[in-house]
PyMOL commands that place a pseudoatom at each C-alpha (Angstrom):
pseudoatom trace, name=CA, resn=UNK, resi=1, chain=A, elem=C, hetatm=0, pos=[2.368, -35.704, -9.021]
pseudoatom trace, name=CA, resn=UNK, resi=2, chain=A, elem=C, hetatm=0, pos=[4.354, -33.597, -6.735]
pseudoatom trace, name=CA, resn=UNK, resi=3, chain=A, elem=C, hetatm=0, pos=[3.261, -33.521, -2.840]
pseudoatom trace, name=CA, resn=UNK, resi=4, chain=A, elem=C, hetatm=0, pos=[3.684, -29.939, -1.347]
pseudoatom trace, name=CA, resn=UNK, resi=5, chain=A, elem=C, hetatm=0, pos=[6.911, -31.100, 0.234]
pseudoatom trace, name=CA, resn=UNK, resi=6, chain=A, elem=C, hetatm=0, pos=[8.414, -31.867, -2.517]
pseudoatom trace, name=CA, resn=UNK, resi=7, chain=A, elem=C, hetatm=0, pos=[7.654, -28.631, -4.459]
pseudoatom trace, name=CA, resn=UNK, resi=8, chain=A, elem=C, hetatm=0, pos=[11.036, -26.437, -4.838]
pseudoatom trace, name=CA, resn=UNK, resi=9, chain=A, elem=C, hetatm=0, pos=[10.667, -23.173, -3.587]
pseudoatom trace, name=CA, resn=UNK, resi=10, chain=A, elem=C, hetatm=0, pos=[11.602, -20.079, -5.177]
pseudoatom trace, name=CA, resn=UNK, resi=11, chain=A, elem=C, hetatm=0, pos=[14.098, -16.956, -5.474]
pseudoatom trace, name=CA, resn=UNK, resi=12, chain=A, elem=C, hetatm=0, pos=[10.914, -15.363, -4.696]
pseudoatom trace, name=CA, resn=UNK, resi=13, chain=A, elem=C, hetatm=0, pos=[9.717, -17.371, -1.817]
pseudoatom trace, name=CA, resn=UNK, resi=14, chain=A, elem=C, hetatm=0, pos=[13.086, -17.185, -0.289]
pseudoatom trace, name=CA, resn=UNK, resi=15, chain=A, elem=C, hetatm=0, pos=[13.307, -13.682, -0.308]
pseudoatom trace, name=CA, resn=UNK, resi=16, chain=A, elem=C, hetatm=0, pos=[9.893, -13.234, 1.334]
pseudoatom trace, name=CA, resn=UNK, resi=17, chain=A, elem=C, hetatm=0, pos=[11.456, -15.030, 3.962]
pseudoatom trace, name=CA, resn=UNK, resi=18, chain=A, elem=C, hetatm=0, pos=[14.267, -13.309, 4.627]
pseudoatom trace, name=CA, resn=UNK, resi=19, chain=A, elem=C, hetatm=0, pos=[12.528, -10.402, 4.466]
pseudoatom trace, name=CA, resn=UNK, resi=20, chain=A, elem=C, hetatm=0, pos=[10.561, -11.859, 7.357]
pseudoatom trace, name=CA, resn=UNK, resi=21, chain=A, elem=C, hetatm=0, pos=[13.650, -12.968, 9.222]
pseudoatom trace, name=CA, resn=UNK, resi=22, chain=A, elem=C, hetatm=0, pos=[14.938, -8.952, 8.689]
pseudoatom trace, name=CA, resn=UNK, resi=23, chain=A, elem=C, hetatm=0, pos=[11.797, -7.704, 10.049]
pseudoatom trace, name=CA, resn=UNK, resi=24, chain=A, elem=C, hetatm=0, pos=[11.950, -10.318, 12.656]
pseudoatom trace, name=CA, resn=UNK, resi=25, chain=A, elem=C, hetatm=0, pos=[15.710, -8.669, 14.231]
pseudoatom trace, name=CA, resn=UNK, resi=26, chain=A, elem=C, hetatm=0, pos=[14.633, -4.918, 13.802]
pseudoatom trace, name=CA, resn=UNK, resi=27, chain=A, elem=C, hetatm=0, pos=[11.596, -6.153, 15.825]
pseudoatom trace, name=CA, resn=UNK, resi=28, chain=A, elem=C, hetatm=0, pos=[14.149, -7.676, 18.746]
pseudoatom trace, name=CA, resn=UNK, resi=29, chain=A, elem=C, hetatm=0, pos=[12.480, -11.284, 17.860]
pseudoatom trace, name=CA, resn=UNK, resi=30, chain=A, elem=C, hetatm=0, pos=[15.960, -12.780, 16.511]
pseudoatom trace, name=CA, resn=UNK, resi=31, chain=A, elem=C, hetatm=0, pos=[19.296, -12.018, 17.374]
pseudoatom trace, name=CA, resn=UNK, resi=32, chain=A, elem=C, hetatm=0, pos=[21.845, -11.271, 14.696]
pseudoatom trace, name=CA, resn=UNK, resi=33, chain=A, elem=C, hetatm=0, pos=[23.337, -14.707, 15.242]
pseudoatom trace, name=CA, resn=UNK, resi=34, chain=A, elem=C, hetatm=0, pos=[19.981, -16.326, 14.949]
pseudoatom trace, name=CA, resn=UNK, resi=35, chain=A, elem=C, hetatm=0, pos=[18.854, -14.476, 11.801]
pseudoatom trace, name=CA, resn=UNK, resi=36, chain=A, elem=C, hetatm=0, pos=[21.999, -14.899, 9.811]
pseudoatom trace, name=CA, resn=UNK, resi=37, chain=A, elem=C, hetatm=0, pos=[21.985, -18.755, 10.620]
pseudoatom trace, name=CA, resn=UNK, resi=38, chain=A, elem=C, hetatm=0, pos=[18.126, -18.773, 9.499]
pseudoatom trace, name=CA, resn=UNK, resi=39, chain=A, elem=C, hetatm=0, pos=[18.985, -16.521, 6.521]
pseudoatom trace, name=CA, resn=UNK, resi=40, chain=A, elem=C, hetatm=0, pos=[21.819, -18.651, 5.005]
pseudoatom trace, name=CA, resn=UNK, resi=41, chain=A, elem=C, hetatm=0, pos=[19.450, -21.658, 5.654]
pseudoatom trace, name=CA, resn=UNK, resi=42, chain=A, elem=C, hetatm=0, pos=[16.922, -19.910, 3.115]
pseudoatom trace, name=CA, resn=UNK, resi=43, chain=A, elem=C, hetatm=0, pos=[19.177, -19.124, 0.554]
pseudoatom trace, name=CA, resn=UNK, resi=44, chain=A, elem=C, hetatm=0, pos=[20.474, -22.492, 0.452]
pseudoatom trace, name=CA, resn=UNK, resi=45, chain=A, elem=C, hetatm=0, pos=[16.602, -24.351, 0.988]
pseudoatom trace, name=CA, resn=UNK, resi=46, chain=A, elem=C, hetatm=0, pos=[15.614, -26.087, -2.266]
pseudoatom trace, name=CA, resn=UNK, resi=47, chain=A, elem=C, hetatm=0, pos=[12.239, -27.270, -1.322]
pseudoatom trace, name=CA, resn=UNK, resi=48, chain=A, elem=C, hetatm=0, pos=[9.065, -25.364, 0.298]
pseudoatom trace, name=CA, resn=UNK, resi=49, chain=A, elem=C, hetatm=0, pos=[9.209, -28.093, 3.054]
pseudoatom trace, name=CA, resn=UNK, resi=50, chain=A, elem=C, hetatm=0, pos=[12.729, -26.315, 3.992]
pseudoatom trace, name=CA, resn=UNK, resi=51, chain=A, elem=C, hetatm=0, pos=[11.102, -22.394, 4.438]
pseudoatom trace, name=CA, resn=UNK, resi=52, chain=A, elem=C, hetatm=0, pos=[8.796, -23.104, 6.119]
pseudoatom trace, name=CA, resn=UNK, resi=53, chain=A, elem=C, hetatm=0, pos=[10.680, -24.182, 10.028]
pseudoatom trace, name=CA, resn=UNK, resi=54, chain=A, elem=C, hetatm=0, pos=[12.079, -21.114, 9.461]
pseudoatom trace, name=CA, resn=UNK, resi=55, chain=A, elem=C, hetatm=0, pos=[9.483, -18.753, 10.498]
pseudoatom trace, name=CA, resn=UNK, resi=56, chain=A, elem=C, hetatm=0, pos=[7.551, -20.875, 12.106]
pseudoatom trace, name=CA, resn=UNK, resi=57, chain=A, elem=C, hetatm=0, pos=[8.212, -19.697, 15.383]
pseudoatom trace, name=CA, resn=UNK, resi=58, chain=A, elem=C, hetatm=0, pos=[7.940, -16.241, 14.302]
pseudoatom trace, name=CA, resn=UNK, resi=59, chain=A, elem=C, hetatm=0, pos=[3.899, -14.156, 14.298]
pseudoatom trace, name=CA, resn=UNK, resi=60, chain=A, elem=C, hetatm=0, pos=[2.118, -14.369, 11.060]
pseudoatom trace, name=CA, resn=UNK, resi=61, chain=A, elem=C, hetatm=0, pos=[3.473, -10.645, 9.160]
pseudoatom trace, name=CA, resn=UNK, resi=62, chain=A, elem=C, hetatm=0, pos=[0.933, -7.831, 9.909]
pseudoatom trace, name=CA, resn=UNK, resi=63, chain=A, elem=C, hetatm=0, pos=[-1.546, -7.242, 7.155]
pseudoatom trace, name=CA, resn=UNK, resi=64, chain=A, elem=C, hetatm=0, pos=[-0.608, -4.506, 4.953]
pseudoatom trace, name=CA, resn=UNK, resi=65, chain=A, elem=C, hetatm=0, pos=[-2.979, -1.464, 4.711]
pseudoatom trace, name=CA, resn=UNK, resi=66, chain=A, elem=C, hetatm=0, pos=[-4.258, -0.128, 1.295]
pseudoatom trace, name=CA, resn=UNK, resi=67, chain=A, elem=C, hetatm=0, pos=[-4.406, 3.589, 1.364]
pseudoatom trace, name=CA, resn=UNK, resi=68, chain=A, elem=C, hetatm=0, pos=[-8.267, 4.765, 1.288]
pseudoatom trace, name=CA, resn=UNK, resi=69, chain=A, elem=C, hetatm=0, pos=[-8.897, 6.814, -1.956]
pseudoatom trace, name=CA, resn=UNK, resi=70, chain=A, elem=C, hetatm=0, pos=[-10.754, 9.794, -1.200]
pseudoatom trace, name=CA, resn=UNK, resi=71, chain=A, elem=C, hetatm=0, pos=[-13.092, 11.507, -3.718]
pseudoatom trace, name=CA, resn=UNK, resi=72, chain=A, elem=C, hetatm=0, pos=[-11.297, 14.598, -4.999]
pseudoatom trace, name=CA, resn=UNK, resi=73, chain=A, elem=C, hetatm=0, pos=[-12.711, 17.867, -3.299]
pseudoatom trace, name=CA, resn=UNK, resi=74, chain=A, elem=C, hetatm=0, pos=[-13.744, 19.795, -5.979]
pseudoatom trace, name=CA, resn=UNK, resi=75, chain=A, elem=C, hetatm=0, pos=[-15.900, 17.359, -6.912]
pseudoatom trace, name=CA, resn=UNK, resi=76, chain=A, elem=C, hetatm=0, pos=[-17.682, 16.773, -3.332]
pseudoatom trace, name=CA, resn=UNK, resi=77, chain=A, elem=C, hetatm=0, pos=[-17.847, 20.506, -2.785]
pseudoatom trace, name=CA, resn=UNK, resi=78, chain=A, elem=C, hetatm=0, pos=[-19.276, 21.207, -6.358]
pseudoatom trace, name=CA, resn=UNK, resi=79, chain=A, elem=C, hetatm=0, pos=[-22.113, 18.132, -5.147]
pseudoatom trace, name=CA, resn=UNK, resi=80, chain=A, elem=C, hetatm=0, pos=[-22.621, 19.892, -1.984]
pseudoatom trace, name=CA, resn=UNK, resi=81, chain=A, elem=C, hetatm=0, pos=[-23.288, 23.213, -3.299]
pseudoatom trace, name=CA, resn=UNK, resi=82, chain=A, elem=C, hetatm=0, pos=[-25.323, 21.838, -5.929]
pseudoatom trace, name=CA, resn=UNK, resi=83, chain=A, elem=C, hetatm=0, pos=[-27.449, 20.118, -2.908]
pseudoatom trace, name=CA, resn=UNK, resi=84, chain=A, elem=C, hetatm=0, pos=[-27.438, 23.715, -1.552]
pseudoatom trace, name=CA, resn=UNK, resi=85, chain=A, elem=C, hetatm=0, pos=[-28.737, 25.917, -4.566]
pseudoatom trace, name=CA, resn=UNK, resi=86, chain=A, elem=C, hetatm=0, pos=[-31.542, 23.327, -4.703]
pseudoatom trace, name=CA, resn=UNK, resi=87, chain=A, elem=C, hetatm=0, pos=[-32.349, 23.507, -1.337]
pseudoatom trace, name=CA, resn=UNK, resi=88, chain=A, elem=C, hetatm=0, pos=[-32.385, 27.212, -1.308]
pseudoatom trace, name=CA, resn=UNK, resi=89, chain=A, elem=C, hetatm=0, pos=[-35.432, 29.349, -1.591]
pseudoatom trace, name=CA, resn=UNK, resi=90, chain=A, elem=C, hetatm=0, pos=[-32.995, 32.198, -3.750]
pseudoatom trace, name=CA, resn=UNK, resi=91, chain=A, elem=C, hetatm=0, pos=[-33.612, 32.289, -7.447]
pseudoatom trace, name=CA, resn=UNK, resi=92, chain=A, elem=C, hetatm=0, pos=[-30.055, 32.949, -8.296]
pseudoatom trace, name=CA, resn=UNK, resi=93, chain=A, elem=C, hetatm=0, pos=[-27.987, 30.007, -9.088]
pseudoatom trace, name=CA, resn=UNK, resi=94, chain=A, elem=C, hetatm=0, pos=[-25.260, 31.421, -5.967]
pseudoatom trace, name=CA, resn=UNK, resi=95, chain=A, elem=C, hetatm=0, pos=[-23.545, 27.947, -6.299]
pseudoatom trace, name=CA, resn=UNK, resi=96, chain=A, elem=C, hetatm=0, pos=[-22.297, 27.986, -9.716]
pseudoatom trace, name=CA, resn=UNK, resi=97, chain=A, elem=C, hetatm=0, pos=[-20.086, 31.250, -9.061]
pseudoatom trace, name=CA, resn=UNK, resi=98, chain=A, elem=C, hetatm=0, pos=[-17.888, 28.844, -6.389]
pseudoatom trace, name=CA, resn=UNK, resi=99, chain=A, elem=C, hetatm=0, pos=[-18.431, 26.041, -8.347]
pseudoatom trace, name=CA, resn=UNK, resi=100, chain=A, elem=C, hetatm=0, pos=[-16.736, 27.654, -10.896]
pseudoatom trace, name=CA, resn=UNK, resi=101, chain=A, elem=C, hetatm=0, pos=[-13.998, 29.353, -8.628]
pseudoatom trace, name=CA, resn=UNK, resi=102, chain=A, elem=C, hetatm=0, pos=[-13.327, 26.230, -6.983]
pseudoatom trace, name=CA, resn=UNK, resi=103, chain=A, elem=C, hetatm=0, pos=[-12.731, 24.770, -10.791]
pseudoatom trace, name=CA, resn=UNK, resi=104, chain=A, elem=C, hetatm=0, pos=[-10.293, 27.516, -11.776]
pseudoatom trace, name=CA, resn=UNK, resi=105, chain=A, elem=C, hetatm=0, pos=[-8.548, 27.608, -8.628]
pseudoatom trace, name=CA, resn=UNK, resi=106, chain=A, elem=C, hetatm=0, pos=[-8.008, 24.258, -9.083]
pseudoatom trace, name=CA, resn=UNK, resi=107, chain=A, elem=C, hetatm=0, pos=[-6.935, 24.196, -12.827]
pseudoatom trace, name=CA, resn=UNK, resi=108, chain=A, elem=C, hetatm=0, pos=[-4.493, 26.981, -12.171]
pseudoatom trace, name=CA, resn=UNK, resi=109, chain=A, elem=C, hetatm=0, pos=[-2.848, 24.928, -9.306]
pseudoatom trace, name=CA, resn=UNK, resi=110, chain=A, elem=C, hetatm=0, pos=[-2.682, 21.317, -11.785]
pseudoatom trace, name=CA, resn=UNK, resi=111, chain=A, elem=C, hetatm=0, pos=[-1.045, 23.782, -14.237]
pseudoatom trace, name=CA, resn=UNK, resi=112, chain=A, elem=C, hetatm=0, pos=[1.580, 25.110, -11.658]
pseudoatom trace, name=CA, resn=UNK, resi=113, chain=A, elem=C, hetatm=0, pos=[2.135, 21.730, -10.000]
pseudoatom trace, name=CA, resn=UNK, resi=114, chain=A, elem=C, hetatm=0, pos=[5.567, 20.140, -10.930]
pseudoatom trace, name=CA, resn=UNK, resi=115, chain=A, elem=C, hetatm=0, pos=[4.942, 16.661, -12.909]
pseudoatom trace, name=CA, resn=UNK, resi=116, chain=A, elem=C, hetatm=0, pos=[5.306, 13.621, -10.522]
pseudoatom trace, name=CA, resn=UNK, resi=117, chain=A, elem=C, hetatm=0, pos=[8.869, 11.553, -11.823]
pseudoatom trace, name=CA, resn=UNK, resi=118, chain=A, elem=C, hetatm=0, pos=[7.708, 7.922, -13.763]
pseudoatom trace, name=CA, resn=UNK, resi=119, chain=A, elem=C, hetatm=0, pos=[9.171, 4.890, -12.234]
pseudoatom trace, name=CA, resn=UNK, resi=120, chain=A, elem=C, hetatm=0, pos=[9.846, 1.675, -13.861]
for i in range(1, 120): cmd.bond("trace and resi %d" % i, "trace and resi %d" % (i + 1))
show_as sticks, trace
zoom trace
C-alpha cells in the first residue's frame, strides 16, 4: 500500500503548481530567479512529497467565484405583472398586452443576435 509520500504526482499536479508559482511572481511574492528555480524543481518532482515544499511558503490560492445565474427578465417581469393584474381592481387583463410585447421584443432580438462560436 502506497503512503501519500510515496504517491507520484502528476502532469496535472505539476502544472497546478506552476501555475501557482506564475501567479506567485505577477503577485511580487517570487522573484524571477526564485520561480524559475521552483518551476524546474516541479517539472522534474516525481513524487507528491516533492510539490508540495514548493508552495508551501506561498498563501493558499484565492477561491474562485462562480458567476450567479440570474433568472432571465422576461420571465420575472411577465411574474411581476402577472402579480399586478391580480392585484388590480381593473377588469381588463392590462398585463398580458406587455407580457406579450416583452415576449416579441425579445424573440425578435434572439432572432437578430449573432450565434455564440462552439469551443472544444
Amino acid at each position: 500500500m502506497s503512503t501519500p509520500e510515496t504517491v507520484r504526482a502528476s502532469d496535472r499536479e505539476r502544472d497546478h503548481v506552476v501555475a501557482r508559482l506564475r501567479d506567485a511572481v505577477g503577485e511580487g511574492r517570487l522573484t524571477l530567479a526564485e520561480a524559475d528555480e521552483r518551476i524546474t524543481t516541479a517539472y522534474a518532482a516525481v513524487h507528491r512529497a516533492d510539490l508540495a515544499p514548493l508552495t508551501h511558503d506561498l498563501p493558499a490560492p484565492a477561491a474562485t467565484r462562480q458567476p450567479t445565474r440570474r433568472p432571465p427578465l422576461p420571465a420575472v417581469l411577465g411574474v411581476l405583472l402577472l402579480l399586478a393584474w391580480i392585484a388590480s381592481p381593473l377588469p381588463f387583463p392590462w398585463p398580458v398586452l406587455l407580457v406579450a410585447l416583452l415576449v416579441a421584443r425579445h424573440r425578435r432580438r434572439a432572432r437578430h443576435r449573432p450565434a455564440r462560436p462552439v469551443l472544444p
